[in-house]
C-alpha positions as CSV (number, residue, x, y, z in Angstrom):
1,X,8.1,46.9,-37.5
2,X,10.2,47.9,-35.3
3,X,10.7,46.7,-31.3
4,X,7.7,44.3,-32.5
5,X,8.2,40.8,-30.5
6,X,5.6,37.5,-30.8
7,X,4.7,36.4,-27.6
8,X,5.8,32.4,-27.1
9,X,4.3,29.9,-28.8
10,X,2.9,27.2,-26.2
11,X,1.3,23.8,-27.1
12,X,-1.0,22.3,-24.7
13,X,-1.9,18.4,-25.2
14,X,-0.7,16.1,-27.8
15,X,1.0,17.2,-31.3
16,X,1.0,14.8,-33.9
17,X,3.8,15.6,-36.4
18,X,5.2,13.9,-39.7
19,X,8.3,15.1,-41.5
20,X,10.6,17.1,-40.5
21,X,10.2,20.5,-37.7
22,X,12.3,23.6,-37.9
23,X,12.6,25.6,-35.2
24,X,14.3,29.0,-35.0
25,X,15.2,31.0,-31.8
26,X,14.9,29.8,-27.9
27,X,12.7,26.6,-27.0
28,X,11.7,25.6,-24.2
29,X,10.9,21.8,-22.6
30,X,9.1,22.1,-19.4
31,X,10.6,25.4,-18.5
32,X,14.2,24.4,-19.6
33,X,15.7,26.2,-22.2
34,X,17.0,24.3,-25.2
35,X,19.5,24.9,-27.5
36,X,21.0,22.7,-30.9
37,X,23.5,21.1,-28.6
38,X,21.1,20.2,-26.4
39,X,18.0,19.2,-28.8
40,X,17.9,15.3,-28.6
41,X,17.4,12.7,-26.6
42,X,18.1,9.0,-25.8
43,X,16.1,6.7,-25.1
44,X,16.3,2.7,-23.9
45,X,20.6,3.0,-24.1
46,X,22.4,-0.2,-22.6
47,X,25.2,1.6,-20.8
48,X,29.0,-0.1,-21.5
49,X,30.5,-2.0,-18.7
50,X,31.1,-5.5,-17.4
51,X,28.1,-6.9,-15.3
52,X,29.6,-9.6,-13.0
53,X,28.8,-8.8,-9.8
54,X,32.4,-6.9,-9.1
55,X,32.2,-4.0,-11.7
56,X,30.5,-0.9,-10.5
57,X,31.8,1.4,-13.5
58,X,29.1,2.0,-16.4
59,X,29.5,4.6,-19.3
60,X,27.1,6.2,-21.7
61,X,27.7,7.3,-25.0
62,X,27.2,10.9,-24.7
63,X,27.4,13.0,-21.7
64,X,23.9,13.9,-20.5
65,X,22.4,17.1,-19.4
66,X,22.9,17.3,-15.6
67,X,20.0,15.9,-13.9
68,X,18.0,14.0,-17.1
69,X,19.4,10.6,-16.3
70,X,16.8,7.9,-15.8
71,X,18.9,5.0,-14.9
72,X,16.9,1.5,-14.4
73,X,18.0,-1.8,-13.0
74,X,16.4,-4.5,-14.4
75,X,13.3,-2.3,-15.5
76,X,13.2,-0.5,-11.7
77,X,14.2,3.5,-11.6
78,X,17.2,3.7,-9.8
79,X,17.7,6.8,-7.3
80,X,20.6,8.8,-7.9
81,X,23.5,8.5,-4.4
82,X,20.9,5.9,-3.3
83,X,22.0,3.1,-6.3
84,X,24.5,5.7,-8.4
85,X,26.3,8.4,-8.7
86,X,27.1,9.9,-11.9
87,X,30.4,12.0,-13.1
88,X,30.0,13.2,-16.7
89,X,29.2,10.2,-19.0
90,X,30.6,7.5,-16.1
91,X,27.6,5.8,-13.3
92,X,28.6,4.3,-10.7
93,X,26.7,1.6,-9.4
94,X,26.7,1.4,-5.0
95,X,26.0,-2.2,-6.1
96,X,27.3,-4.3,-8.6
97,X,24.8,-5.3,-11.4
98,X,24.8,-9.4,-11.9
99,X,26.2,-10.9,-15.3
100,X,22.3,-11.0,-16.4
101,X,20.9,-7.7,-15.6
102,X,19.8,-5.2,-17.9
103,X,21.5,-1.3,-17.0
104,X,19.2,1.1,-19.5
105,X,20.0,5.2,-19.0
106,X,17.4,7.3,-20.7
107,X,18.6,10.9,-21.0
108,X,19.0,14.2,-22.9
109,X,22.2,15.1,-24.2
């Protein structure tokens, strides 16, 4: 048929899912398009650095989507400017995480 186009497909409430999902086209995550590069997440990463009170530099692995960082200090959010700033994959911590606290990032990348 042609100029025939399906509507969206929205799924409201949980989806329980086992195996594998393949997804064609345009998708969308609370209103924000997705595309391949774009399509995963992490979750619960220790970010690189040296924690000794001094070192305010702190890396992730991958370079996350501009404004899906969720960076916590010792299991508290921190607020971006507030506690960090972020340039590409580098954080900047405005203070300088002690040798025993834990710097976790959750973001999509």
């Amino acid at each position: 048929m042609s100029g025939f186009s399906r509507p969206p497909t929205e799924i409201i409430g949980d989806l329980g899912v086992t195996g594998d999902i393949n997804i064609t086209g345009t998708y969308y995550v609370n209103g924000i398009p997705i595309t391949q590069e774009q399509d995963s997440f992490v979750d619960g990463e220790e970010v690189a650095g040296t924690k000794d009170g001094v070192n305010t530099a702190f890396t992730t692995l991958f370079v996350p989507v501009a404004g899906s960082v969720h960076l916590y200090l010792n299991g508290l959010l921190q607020t971006i400017v507030d506690d960090y700033t972020i340039s590409g994959n580098l954080i900047t911590m405005i203070v300088a995480p002690q040798s025993d606290d834990k710097l976790i990032a959750s973001y999509r990348k």
